[in-house]
C-alpha positions in Angstrom: 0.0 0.0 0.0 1.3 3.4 -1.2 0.4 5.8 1.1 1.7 8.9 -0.2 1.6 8.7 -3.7 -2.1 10.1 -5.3 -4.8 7.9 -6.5 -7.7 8.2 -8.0 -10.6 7.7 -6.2 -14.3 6.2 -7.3 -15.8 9.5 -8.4 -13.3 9.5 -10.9 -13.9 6.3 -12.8 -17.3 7.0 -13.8 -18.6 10.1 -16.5 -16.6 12.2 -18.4 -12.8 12.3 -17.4 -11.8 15.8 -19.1 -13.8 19.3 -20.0 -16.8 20.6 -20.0 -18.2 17.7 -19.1 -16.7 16.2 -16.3 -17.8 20.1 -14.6 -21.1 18.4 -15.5 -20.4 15.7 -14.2 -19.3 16.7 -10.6 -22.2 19.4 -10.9 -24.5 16.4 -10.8 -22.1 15.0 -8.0 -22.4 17.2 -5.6 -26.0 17.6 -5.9 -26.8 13.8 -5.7 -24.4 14.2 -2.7 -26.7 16.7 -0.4 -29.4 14.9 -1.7 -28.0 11.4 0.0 -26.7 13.6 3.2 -30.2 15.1 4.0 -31.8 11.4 2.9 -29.3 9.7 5.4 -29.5 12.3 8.3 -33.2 11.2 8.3 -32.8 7.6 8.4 -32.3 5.9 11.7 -32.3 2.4 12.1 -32.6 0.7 15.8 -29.7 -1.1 17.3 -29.3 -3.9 19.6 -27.9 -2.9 22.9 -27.8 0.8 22.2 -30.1 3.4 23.8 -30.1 5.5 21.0 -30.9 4.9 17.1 -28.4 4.6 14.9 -28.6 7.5 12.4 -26.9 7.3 8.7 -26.1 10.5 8.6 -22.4 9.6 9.4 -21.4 7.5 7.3 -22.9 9.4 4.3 -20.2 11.8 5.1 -17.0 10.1 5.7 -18.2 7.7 2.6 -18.9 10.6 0.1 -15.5 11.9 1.3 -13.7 8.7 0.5 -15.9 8.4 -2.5 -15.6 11.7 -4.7 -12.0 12.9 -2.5 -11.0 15.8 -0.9 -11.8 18.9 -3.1 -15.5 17.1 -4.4 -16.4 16.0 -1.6 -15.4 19.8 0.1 -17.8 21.3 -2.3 -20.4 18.5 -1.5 -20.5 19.1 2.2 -20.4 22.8 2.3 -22.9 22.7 0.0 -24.7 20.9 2.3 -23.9 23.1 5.4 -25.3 26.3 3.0 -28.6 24.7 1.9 -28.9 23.6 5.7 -28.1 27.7 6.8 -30.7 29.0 4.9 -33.5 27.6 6.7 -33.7 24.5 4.5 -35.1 21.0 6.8 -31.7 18.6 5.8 -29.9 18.1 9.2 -30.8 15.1 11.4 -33.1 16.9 14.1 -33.8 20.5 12.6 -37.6 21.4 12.5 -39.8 24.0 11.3 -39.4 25.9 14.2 -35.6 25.4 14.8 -33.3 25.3 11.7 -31.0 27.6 9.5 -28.3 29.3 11.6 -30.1 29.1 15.3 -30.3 25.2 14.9 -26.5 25.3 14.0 -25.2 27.3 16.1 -26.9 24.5 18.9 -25.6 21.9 20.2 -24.6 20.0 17.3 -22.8 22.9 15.7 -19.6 20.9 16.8 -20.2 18.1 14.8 -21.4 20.2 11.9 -17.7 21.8 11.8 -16.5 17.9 12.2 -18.4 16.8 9.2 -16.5 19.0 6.9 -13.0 18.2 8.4 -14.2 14.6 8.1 -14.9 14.6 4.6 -11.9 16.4 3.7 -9.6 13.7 5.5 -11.5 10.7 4.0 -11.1 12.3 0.5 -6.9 12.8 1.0 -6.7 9.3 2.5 -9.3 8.1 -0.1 -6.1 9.8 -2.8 -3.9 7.7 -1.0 -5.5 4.3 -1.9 -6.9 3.9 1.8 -10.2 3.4 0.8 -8.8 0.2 -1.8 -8.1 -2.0 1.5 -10.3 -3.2 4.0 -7.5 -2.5 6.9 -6.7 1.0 6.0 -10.3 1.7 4.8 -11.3 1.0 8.8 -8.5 3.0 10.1 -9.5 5.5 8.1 -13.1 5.3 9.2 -11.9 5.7 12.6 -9.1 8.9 12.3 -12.5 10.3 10.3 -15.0 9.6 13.5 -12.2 10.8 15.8 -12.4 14.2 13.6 -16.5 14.6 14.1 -16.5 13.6 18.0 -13.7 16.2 18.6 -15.3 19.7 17.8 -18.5 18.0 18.6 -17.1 17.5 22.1 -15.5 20.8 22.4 -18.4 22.4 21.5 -20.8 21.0 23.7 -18.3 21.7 26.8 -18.4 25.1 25.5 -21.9 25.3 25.3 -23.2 23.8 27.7 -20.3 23.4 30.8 -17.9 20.9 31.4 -19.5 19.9 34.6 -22.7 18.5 32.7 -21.8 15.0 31.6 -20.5 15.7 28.3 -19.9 12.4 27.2 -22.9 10.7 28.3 -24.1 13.0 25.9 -22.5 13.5 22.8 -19.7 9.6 22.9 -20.5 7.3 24.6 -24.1 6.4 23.2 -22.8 6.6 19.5 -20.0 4.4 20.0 -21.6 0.7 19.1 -23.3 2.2 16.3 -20.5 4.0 14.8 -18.3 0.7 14.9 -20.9 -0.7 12.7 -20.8 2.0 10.0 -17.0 1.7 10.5 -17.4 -1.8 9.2 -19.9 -1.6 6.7 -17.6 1.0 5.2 -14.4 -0.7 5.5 -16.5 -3.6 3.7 -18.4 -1.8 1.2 -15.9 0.5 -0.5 -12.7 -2.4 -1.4 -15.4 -4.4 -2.6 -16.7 -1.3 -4.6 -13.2 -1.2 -5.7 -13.0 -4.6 -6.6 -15.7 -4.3 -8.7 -14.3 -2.0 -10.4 -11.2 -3.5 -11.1 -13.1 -6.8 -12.7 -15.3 -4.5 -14.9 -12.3 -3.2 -16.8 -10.3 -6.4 -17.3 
């Protein structure tokens, strides 16, 4: 595994390589890409042994990072975060009444900042060839979980005291359902990969 050298990741195998075109191409990227984040932020699916439900809204962002790379999946993501700051219903518990730029500067405002340093690590590791191996794939799952649960953390302290219990709050309920998007991940893009590899032989 080459971990320095640039690769090319799975948004650039499909469509128009060069051009006019391929500006079309990630156009229509980065719009099926909010579409998928606000779709995912709203689907939660119950978990065995975890209090909370486990929401997909996660691993649509560290995937479409790994997927489209660091400068696509940049534009993806704060396109996201704009459609979401004009008052638009795409994040996972905005309402009617609480949304645009009041609902992020809440609570998970933190976590909002780690989504976009998420994607843009998966996308450079996903140039790397991480996302090509199971192994690295995970790790790189994990650095990119690490990223979200760090501002989200802060930010919460911040907001709300260090006193309260902060990670009762925004970890330690997440954990068991973030391993399994961790391995779904680690599973779904090699074999994606793979896939690809046997399709051009």
């Amino acid at each position: 595994m080459q971990l320095t050298a640039s690769h090319a990741v799975l948004a650039d195998h499909f469509g128009p390589q060069a051009g006019a075109a391929r500006r079309v191409k990630q156009a229509v990227l980065v719009v099926l890409g909010i579409a998928l984040l606000t779709i995912a932020a709203n689907i939660k699916v119950p978990v065995p042994g975890s209090p909370v439900l486990m929401n997909l809204g996660t691993f649509a962002v560290l995937t479409i990072g790994a997927a489209y790379g660091a400068r696509l999946g940049l534009a993806t993501i704060l396109g996201y975060m704009i459609i979401g700051a004009l008052g638009f219903d795409v994040f996972q518990s905005s309402t009617a009444d609480l949304n645009g730029i009041e609902y992020m500067m809440g609570g998970t405002g933190g976590y909002l900042v780690g989504y976009v340093m998420a994607t843009v690590l998966l996308g450079a590791l996903a140039q790397r060839g991480w996302d090509r191996s199971m192994i690295w794939m995970a790790l790189a799952m994990l650095l990119g979980n690490i990223l979200l649960y760090v501002p989200g953390l802060l930010w919460l302290g911040q907001l709300y005291g260090w006193d309260k219990p902060i990670l009762e709050w925004g970890l330690t309920p997440f954990l068991l359902g973030d391993a399994i998007k961790l391995a779904l991940a680690a599973l779904i893009l090699p074999a994606v990969w793979k896939l690809v590899g046997d399709a051009r032989r």
